[in-house]
Every structure is written in C-alpha cells, then in structure tokens.
TIKE-445975 format. One record per residue: x, y, z of N, C-alpha, C in turn; residue in one letter. Coordinates in steps of 0.1 Angstrom, whole numbers, padded with zeros to 4 digits. Atoms other than C-alpha are relative to their C-alpha. Example, Ala and Ser with C-alpha at 12.3 -4.5 7.8 and 13.67 -1.06 7.14 Angstrom:
// residues 2
0009	-0012	0000	0123	-0045	0078	0009	0012	0000	a
-0009	-0011	0000	0137	-0011	0071	-0008	0011	0008	s
END
This chain:
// residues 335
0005	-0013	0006	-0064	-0037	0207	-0006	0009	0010	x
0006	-0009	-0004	-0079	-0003	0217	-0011	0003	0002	x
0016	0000	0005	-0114	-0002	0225	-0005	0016	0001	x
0001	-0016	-0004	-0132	0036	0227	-0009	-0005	0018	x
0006	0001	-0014	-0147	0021	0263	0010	-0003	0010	x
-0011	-0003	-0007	-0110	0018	0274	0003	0007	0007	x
-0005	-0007	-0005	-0097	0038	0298	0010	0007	-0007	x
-0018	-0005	0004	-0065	0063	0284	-0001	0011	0006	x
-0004	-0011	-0009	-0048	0088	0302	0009	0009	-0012	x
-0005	-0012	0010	-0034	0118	0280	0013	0008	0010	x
-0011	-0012	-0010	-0002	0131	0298	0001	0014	-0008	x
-0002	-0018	0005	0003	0170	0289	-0017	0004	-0010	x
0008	-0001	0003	-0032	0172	0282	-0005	0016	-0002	x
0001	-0015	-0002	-0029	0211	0288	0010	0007	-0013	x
-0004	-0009	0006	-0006	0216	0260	-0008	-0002	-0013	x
0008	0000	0015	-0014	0223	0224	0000	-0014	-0007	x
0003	0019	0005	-0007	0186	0210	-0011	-0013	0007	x
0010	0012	-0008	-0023	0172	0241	-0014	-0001	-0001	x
0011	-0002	-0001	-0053	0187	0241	-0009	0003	-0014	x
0008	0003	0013	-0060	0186	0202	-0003	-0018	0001	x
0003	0014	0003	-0057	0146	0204	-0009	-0004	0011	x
0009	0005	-0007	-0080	0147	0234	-0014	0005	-0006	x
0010	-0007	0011	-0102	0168	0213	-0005	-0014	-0010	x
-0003	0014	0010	-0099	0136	0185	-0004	-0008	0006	x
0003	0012	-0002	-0106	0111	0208	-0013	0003	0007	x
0017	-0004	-0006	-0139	0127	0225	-0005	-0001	-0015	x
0006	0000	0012	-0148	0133	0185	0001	-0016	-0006	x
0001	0006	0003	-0141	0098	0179	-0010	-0010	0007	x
0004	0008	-0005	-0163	0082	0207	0005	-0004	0013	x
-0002	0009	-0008	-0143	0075	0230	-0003	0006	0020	x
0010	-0003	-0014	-0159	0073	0269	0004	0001	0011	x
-0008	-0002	-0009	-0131	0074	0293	0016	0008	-0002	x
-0012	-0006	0004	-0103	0099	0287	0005	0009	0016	x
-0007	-0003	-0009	-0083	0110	0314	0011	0008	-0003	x
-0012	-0013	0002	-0057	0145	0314	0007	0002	0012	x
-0012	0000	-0011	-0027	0149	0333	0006	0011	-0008	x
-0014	-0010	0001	-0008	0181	0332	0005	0012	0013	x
-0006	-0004	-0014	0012	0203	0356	-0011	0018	0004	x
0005	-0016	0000	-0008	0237	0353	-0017	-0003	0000	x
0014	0001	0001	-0045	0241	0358	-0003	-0001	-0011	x
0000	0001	0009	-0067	0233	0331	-0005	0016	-0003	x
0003	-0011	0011	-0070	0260	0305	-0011	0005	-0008	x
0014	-0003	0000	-0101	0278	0293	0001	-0004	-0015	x
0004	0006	0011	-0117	0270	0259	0009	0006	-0013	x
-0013	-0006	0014	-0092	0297	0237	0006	-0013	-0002	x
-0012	0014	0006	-0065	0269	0239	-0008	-0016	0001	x
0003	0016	0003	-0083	0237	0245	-0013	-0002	-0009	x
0008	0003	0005	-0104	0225	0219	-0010	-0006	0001	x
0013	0016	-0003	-0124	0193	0232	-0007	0010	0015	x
0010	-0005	-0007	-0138	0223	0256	-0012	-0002	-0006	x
0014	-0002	0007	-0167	0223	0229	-0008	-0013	0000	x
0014	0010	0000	-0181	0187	0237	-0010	0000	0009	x
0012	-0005	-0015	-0213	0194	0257	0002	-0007	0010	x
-0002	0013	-0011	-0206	0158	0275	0014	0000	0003	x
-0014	-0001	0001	-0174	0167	0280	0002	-0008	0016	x
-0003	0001	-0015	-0179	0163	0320	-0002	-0018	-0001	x
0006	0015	-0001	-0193	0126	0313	0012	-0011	-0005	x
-0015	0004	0009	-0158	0117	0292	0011	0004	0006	x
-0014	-0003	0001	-0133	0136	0300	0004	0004	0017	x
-0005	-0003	-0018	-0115	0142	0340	0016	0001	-0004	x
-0016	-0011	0004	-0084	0168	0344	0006	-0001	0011	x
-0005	-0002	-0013	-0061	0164	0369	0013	0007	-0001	x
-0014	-0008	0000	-0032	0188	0378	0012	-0006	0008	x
-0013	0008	-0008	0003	0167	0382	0009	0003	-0011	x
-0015	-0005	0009	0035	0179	0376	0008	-0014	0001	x
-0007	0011	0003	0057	0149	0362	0009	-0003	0012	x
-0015	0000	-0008	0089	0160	0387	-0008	0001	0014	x
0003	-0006	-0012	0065	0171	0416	-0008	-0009	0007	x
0013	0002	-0002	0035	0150	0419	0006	-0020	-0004	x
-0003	0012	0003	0052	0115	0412	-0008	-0013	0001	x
0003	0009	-0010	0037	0095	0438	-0018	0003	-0004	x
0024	-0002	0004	-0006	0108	0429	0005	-0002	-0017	x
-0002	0007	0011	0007	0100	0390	-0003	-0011	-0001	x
0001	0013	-0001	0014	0066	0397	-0009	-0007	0009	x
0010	0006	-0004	-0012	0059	0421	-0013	-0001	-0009	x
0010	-0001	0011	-0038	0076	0394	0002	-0016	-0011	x
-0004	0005	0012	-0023	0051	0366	-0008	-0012	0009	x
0004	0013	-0009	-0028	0022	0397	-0016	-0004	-0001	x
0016	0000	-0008	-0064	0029	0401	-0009	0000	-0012	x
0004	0002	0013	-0076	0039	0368	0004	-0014	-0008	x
-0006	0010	0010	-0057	0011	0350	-0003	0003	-0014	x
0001	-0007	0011	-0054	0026	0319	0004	-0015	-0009	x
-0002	0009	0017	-0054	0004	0282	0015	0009	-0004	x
-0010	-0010	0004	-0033	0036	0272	0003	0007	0002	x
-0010	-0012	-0002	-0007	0062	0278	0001	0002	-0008	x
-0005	-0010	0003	-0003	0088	0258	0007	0015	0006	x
-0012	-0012	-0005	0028	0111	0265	0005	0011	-0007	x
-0003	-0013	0010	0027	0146	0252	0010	0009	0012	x
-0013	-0015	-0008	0046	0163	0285	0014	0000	-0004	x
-0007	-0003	0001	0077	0175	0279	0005	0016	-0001	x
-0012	-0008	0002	0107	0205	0277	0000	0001	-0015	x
0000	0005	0016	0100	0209	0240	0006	0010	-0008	x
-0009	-0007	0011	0116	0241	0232	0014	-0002	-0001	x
-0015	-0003	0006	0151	0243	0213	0009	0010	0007	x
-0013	-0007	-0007	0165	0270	0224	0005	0012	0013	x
-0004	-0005	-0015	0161	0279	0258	0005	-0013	0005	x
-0009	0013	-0005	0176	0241	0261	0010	0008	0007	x
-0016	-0003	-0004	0212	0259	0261	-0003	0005	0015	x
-0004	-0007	-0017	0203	0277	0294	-0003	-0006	0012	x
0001	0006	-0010	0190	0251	0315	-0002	-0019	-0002	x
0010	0013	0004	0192	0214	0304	-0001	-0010	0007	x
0004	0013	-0012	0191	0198	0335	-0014	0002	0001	x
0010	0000	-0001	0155	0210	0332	-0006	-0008	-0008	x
0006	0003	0013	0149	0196	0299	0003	-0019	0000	x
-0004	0014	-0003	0166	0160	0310	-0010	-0004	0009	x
0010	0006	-0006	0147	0158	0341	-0014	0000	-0007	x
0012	0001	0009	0113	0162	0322	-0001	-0008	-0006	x
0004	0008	0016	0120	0147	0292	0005	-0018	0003	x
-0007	0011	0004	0142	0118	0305	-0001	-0007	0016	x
0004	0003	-0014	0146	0112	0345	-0017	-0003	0004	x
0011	0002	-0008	0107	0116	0352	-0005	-0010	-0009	x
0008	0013	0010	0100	0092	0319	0006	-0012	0007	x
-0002	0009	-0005	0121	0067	0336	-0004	-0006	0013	x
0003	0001	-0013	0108	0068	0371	-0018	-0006	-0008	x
0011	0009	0011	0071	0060	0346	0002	-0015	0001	x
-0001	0017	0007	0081	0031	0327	0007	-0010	0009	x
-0005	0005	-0010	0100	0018	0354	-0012	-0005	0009	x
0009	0002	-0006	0069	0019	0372	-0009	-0011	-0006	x
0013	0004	0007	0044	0007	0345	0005	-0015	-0002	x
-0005	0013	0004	0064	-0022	0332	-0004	-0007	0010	x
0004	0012	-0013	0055	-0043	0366	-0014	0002	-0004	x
0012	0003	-0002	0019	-0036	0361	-0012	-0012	-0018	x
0005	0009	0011	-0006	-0058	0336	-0008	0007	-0005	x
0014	-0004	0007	-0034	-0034	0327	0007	0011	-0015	x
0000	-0009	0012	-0015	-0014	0299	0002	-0006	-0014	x
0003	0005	0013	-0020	-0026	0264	0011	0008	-0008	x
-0006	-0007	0010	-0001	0003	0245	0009	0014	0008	x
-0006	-0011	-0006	0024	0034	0257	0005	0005	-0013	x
-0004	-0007	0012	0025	0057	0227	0007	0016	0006	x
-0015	-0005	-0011	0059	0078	0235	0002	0012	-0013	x
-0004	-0012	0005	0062	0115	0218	0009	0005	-0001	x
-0011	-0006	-0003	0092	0118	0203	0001	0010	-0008	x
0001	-0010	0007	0107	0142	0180	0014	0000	-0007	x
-0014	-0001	0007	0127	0148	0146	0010	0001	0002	x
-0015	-0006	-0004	0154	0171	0162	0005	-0011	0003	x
-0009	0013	0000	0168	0136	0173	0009	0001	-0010	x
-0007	0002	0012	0180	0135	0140	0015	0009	-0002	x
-0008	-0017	-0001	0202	0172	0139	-0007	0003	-0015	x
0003	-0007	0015	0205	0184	0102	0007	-0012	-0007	x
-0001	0013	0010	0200	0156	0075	-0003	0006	-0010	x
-0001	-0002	0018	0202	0157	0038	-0007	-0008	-0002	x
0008	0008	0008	0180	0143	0018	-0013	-0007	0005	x
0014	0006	-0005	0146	0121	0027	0007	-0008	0014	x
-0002	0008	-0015	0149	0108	0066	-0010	-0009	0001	x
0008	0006	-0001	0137	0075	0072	0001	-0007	0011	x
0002	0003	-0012	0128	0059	0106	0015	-0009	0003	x
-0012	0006	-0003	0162	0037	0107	0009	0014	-0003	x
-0011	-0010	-0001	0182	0071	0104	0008	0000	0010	x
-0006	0000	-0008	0210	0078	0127	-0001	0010	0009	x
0009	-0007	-0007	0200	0096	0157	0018	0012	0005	x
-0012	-0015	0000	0226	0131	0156	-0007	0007	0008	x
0007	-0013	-0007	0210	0156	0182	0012	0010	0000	x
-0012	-0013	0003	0226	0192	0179	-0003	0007	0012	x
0003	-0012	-0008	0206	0207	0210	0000	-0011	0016	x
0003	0006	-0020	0201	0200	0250	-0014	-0008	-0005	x
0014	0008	0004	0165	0193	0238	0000	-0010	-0009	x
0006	0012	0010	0167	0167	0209	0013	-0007	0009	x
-0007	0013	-0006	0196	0150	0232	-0014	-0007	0011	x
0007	0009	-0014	0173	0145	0263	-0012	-0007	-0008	x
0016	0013	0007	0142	0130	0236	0010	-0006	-0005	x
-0008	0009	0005	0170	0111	0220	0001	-0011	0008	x
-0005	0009	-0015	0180	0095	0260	-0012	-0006	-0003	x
0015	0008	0001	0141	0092	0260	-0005	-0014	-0005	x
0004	0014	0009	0139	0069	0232	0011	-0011	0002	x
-0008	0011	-0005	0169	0051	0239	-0005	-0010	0015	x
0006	0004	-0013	0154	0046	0274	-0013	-0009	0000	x
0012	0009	0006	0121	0030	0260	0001	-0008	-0006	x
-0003	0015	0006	0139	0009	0238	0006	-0013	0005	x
-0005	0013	-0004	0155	-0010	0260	-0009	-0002	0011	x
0014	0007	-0010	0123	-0012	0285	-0008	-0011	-0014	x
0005	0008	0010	0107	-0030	0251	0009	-0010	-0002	x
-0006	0011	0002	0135	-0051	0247	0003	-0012	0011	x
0000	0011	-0012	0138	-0063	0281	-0008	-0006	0006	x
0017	0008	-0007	0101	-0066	0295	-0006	0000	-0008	x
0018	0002	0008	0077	-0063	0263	-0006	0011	0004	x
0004	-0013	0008	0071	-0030	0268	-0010	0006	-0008	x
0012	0000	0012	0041	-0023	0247	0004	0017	-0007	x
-0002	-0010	0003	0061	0007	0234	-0007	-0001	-0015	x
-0002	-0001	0011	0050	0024	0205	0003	0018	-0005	x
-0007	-0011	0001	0065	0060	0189	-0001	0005	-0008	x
0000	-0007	0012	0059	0084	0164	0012	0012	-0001	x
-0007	-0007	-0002	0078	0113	0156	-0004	0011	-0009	x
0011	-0009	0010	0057	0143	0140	0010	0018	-0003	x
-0007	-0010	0008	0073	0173	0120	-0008	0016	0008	x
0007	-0015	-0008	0066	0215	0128	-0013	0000	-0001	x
0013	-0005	-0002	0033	0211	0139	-0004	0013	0004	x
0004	-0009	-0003	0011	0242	0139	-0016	-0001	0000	x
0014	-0001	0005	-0025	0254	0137	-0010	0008	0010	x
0006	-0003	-0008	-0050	0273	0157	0000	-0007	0017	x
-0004	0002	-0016	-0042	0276	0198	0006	-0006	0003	x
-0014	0003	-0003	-0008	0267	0195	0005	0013	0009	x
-0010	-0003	-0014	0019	0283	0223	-0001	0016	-0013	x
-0001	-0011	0010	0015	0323	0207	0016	0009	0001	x
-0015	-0006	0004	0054	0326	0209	0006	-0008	-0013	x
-0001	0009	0012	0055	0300	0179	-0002	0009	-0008	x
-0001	-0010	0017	0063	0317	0140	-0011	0001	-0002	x
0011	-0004	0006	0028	0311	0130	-0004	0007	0006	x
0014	-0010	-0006	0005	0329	0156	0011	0012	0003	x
-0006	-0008	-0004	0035	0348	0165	0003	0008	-0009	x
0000	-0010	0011	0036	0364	0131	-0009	0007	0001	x
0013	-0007	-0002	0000	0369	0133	0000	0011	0007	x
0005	-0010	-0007	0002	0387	0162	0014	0014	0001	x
-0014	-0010	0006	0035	0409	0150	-0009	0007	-0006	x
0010	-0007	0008	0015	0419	0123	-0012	0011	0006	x
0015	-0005	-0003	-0019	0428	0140	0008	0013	0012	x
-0006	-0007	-0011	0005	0449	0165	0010	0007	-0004	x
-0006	-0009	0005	0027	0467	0142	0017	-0004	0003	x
-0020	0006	-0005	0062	0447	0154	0005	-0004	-0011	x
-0002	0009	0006	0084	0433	0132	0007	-0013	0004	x
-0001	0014	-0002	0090	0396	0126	0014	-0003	0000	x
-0013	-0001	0004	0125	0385	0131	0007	-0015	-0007	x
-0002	0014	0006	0140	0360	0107	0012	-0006	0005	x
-0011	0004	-0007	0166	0339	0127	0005	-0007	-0015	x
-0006	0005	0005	0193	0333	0103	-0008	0000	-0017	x
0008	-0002	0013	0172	0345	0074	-0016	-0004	0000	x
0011	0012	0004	0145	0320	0074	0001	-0012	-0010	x
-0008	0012	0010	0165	0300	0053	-0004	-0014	0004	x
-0006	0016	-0009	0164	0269	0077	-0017	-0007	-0005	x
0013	0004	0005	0133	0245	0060	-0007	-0008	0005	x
0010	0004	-0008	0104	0232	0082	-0007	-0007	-0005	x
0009	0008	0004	0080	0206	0075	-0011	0003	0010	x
0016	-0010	-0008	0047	0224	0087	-0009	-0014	-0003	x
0012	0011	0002	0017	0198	0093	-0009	0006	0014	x
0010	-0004	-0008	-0014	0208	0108	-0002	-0012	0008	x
-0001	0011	-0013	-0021	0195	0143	-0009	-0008	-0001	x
0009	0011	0001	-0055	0175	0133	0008	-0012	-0010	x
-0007	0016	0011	-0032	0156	0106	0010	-0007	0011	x
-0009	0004	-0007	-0009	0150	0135	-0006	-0010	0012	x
0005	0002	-0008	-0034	0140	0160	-0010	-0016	-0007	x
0006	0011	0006	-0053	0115	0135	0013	-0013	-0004	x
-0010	0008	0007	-0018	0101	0123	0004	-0010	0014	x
-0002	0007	-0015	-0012	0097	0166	-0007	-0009	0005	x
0007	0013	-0007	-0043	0077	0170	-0001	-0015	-0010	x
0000	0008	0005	-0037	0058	0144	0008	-0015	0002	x
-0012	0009	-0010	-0004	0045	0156	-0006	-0004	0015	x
0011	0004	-0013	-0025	0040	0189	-0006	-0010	0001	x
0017	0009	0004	-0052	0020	0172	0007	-0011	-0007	x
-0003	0009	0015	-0033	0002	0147	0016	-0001	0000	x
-0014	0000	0003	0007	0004	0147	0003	-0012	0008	x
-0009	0015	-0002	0031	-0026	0155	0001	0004	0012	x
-0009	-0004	-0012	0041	-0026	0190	0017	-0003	-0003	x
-0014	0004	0005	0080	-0019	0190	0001	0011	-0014	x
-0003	-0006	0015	0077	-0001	0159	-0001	0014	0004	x
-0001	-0012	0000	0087	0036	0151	-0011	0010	-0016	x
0008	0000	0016	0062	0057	0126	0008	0019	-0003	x
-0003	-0014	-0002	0074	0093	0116	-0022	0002	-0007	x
0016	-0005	0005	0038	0114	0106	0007	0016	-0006	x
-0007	-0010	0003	0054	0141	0081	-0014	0004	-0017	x
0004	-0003	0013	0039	0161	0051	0015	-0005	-0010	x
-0008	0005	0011	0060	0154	0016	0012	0005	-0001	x
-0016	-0011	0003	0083	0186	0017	-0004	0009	0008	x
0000	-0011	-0008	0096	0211	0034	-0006	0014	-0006	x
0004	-0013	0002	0089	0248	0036	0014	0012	0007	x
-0005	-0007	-0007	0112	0277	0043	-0010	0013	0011	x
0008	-0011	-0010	0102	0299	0074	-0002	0012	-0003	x
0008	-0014	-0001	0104	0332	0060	-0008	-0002	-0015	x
0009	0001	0005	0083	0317	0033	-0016	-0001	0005	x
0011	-0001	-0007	0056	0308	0054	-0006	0013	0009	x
0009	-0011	-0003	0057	0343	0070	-0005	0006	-0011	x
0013	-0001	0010	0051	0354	0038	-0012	0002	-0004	x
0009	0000	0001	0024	0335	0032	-0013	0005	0008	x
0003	-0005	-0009	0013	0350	0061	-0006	0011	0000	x
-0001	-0010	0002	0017	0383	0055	-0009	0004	-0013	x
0005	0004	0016	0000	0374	0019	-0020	0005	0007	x
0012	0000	-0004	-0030	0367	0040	-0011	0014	0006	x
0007	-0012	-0007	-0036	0398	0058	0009	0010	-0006	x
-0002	-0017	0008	-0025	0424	0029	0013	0000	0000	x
-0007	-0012	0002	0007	0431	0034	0014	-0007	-0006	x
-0010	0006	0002	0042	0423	0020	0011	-0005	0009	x
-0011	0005	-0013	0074	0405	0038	0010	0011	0003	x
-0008	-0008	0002	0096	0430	0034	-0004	0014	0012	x
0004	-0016	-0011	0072	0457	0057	-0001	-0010	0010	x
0001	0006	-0011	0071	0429	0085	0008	-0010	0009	x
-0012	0010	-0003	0101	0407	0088	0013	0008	-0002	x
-0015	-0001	-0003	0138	0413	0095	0010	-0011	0002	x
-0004	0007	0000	0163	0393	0089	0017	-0002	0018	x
-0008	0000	-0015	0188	0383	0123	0011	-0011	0000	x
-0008	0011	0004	0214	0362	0134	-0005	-0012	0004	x
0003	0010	0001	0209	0324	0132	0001	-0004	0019	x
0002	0003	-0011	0200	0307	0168	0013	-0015	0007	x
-0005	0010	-0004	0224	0279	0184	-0001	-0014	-0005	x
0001	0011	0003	0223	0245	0168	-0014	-0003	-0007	x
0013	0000	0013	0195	0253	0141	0004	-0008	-0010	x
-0002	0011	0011	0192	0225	0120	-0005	0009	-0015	x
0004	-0008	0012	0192	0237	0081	-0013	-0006	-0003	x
0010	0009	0001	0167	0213	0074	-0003	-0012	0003	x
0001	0019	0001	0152	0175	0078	-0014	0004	-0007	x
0015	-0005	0009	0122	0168	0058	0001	-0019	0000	x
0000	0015	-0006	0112	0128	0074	-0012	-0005	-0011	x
0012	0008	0006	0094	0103	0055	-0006	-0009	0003	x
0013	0011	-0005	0059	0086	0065	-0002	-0006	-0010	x
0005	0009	0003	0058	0065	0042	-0009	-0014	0004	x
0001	0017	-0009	0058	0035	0067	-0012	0002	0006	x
0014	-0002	-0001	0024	0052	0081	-0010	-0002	-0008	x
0015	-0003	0012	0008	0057	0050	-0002	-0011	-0005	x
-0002	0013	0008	0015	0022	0038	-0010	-0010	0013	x
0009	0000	-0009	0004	0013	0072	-0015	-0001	0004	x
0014	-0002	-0008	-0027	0028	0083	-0011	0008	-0012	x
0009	-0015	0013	-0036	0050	0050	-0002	0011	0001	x
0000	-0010	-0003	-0030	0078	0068	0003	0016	-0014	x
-0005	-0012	0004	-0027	0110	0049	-0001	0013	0008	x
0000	-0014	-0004	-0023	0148	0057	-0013	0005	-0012	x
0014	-0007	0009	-0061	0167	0047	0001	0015	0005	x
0001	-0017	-0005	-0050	0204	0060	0008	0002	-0009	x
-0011	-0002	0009	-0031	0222	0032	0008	0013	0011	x
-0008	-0012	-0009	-0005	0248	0047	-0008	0014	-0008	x
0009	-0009	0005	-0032	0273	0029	-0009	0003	0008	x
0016	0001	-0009	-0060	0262	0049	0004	0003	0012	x
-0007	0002	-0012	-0037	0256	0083	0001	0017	-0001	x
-0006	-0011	-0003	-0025	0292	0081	-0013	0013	0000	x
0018	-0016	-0007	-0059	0312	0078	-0003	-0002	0009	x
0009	0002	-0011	-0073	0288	0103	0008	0010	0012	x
-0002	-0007	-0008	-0047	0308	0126	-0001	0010	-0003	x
0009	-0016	0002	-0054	0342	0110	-0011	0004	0009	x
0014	-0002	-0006	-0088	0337	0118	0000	-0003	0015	x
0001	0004	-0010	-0085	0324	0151	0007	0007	0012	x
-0006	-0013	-0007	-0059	0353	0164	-0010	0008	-0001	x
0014	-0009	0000	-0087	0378	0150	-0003	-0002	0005	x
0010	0000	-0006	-0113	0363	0162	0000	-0002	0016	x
0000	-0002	-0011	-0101	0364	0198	0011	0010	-0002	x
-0012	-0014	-0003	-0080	0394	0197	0006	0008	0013	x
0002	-0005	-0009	-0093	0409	0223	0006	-0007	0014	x
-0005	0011	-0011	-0083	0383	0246	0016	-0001	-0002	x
-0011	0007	0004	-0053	0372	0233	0015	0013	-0004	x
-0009	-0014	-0003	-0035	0411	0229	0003	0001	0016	x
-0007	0000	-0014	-0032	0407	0268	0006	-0013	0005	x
-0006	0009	-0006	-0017	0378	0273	0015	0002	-0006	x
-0015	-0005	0004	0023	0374	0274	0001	-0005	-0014	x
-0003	0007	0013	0037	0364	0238	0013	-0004	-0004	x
-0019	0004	-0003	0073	0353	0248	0000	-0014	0007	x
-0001	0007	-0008	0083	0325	0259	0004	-0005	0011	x
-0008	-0004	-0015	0085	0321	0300	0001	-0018	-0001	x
-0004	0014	-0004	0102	0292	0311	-0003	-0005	0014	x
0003	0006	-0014	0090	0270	0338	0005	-0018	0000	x
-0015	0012	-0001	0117	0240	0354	-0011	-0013	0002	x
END
C-alpha cells in the first residue's frame, strides 16, 4: 500500500490534471510529492496546490521534457525511489493529432516505453498509475464498459491505445504494478483556455462567437477535475494492481448544450454567441463509459454538478480577467 510519507513523483505536474491531483495530495497530507514537467513551473492562475503555505516543505518541481531530458528522469526516479508514478504527460489533443502524429506517438508511446522499460528492473515502485483515455474506444453506442473493444478513430487515441497495450504486456511479463483509469471530458477552473468551457467564457466576455464543430451535436461526458482527481487517488490508494477503472459521471451532455448553459450563466442566449460549423476529423458522436467498477470499488462518487463546475469557471475567467485577456487562447502546439 500507499503511505502519505511515501515518496510520488507526478509526471505533467504543469498541466491542468497534473497539477489539480498534486493539489489533492498536499490537501490529503501527503509529505513528499515530486513534479516533473517539460515547461517551467506555472504561476498560481493555473496551478492550484500553489495555495499550500508549506508548499516548499512538500512539494519540489523539476523541469524534464519526457523526449529531451531522459537520462535526469531516470536518474531522478533512481535517487528519489519513488512508491508512485503518476503519469499525466502526454499529446492529448485530438485534432491537431492529424498534422503531426509522430509527435503524439513519441510522447505518448516511444518515451512511455523507454520509462517502464526502465522501471520494471528497479524494486522501489509499489504502483504506476498510467493516464489513459476514452477516445481509445472511437464512437460507441450504448454504456462502455472497461472490457470494451479498443476502436481509435484519431492519431491521438491510437498512440494512448499503443500506450496501454504497451503496459499491458510490461504487467503481464514482469509484475508490473500497473494500474489505469480512464477519465471522461474533464473540465473546471484553470483548464488549457482553448477548451469549450473557458473558451466559451472567454468568447463571450470578448464579444466572439463560439463555433459549434458539427453542431454540437457530438455528446460529452463532462466531470469536474476534483471528482477526477479524488477518483485517481483512489485507484492509487486502493485499486487492484492489473486492473482498469473508468472514472465517468452517469450521462452524457451535448456540447452546444453546455454552451448554453453557459451562456445561461452570464445573461445571454445561444443563439447571440455560437455558430454552428463543419464537424472536425474523426469526432466521435458520442461514448458515455461506466464506473461502475469504481464505485463498487472504492465508493467513489462525482460531488461537482455540471451547475456548480461551470460557474466555478465563470467565476474564475472573471475573476482573473485581467490577466487572462492577454494571454494566447488558441492552441500552440509544441513536439
């Protein structure tokens, strides 16, 4: 088991998933946390667990690019000896996959193997909890359950697909201490502000309109990042090694419903803010995954409603406006 006096290392500790669950695990106690990501760390807008005063006493950030920095990775992992890996880096958007997916492979699949290749020889790791993701699936009908059949439609859900295939057979052949979730359209305050939610927000607050790819037809399973981040340490703390958990709310949502609700929030209707466009490359119509096997599990539930989730980013574009009107709000790609 996981102690909070363990060592764990947080890979992508800089992005928005990383750095809420490092957030979560300073709020749970725990006394040795370690961050790894390729870009300096980020000021307190996007990182949350900026706000623990002991932050310096817990937490240590180091800047290593997966593809660049290989060799101070694996000596860090050597020297710390980590209990646990957590792996949030990755290539994670959809659809700038098409234009380069030898970027999205090396990241997501080449630098994970040069890892576990590595780790597997050593004895100090207890658990390697492996961030995959739905898209694996493509476009499913009806309730998706963790034995589904793994369909990718994009460059990006193939190379997390390789991923997991690649981990499965490090577990099958050394023991492994894999374990895997697979978490639905997470959102929530100081998420990436080219994402639908804040990127509505900030459409709105700037007089643009929103553009509905393919309507908005296509149906998302929204779950706030603390329900994503409690369901992650759960599987951490407590899931089977070898075992896969999804972490999903009940049902889906369509997207230009949620601008909408959006739009609901701050006055105004969809109709003065959104535009409908053509549909994007290998847009899944829907999946909508069932955690059962968590909730049965760990007792996990989801305690953010997509009500609460979507003011908290209202409020949280407002309340930094000023800041956050000069930064870019597109997505730049970096290899």
């Amino acid at each position: 088991m996981i102690s909070n006096s363990d060592p764990i290392v947080v890979i992508g500790a800089n992005s928005f998933s990383g750095q809420d669950f490092v957030d979560l695990l300073l709020e749970r106690g725990y006394r040795d946390v370690i961050g790894i990501s390729r870009s300096a760390e980020r000021g307190a807008l996007f990182l949350k667990y900026k706000r623990h005063a002991d932050l310096a006493k817990r937490f240590r950030y180091h800047a290593y690019d997966l593809n660049a920095d290989k060799s101070a990775i694996l000596g860090l992992f050597d020297r710390e000896r980590p209990a646990a890996i957590v792996n949030f880096a990755a290539q994670s958007e959809v659809a700038p996959s098409w234009e380069h997916p030898e970027h999205w492979y090396q990241t997501n699949t080449v630098a994970l193997a040069l890892l576990v290749n590595h780790l597997r020889r050593q004895n100090y790791l207890k658990r390697y909890l492996h961030i995959s993701s739905p898209e694996v699936y493509g476009t499913c009908h009806g309730t998706v359950l963790e034995g589904a059949p793994v369909k990718p439609s994009t460059p990006y859900a193939s190379s997390k697909a390789a991923a997991d295939a690649l981990l499965t057979v490090y577990r099958k052949q050394f023991q492994f201490p894999l374990v895997t979730v697979r978490a639905t359209n997470v959102y929530g305050a100081r998420q990436q502000l080219f994402k639908i939610i804040p990127r509505t927000v900030i459409s709105i607050l700037s007089g643009r309109i929103v553009q509905l790819h393919g309507g908005g037809v296509a149906k998302k399973s929204y779950i706030h990042i603390r329900d994503v981040s409690r369901g992650e340490l759960d599987v951490l703390e407590r899931g089977d090694i070898g075992e896969l958990y999804h972490i999903s709310p009940t049902e889906g949502v369509a997207v230009r419903d949620v601008v909408s609700r959006i739009a609901q929030v701050m006055g105004k209707e969809l109709s003065a803010v959104a535009e409908n466009v053509a549909e994007r490359p290998g847009q899944d119509a829907a999946y909508v995954i069932d955690s059962t096997k968590l909730r049965k599990k760990t007792g996990w539930r989801p305690d953010v409603t997509l009500e609460q989730g979507l003011a908290e980013v209202v409020a949280w574009v407002k309340d930094n406006w000023d800041e956050i009107k000069r930064l870019p709000h597109e997505y730049q790609h970096k290899a």
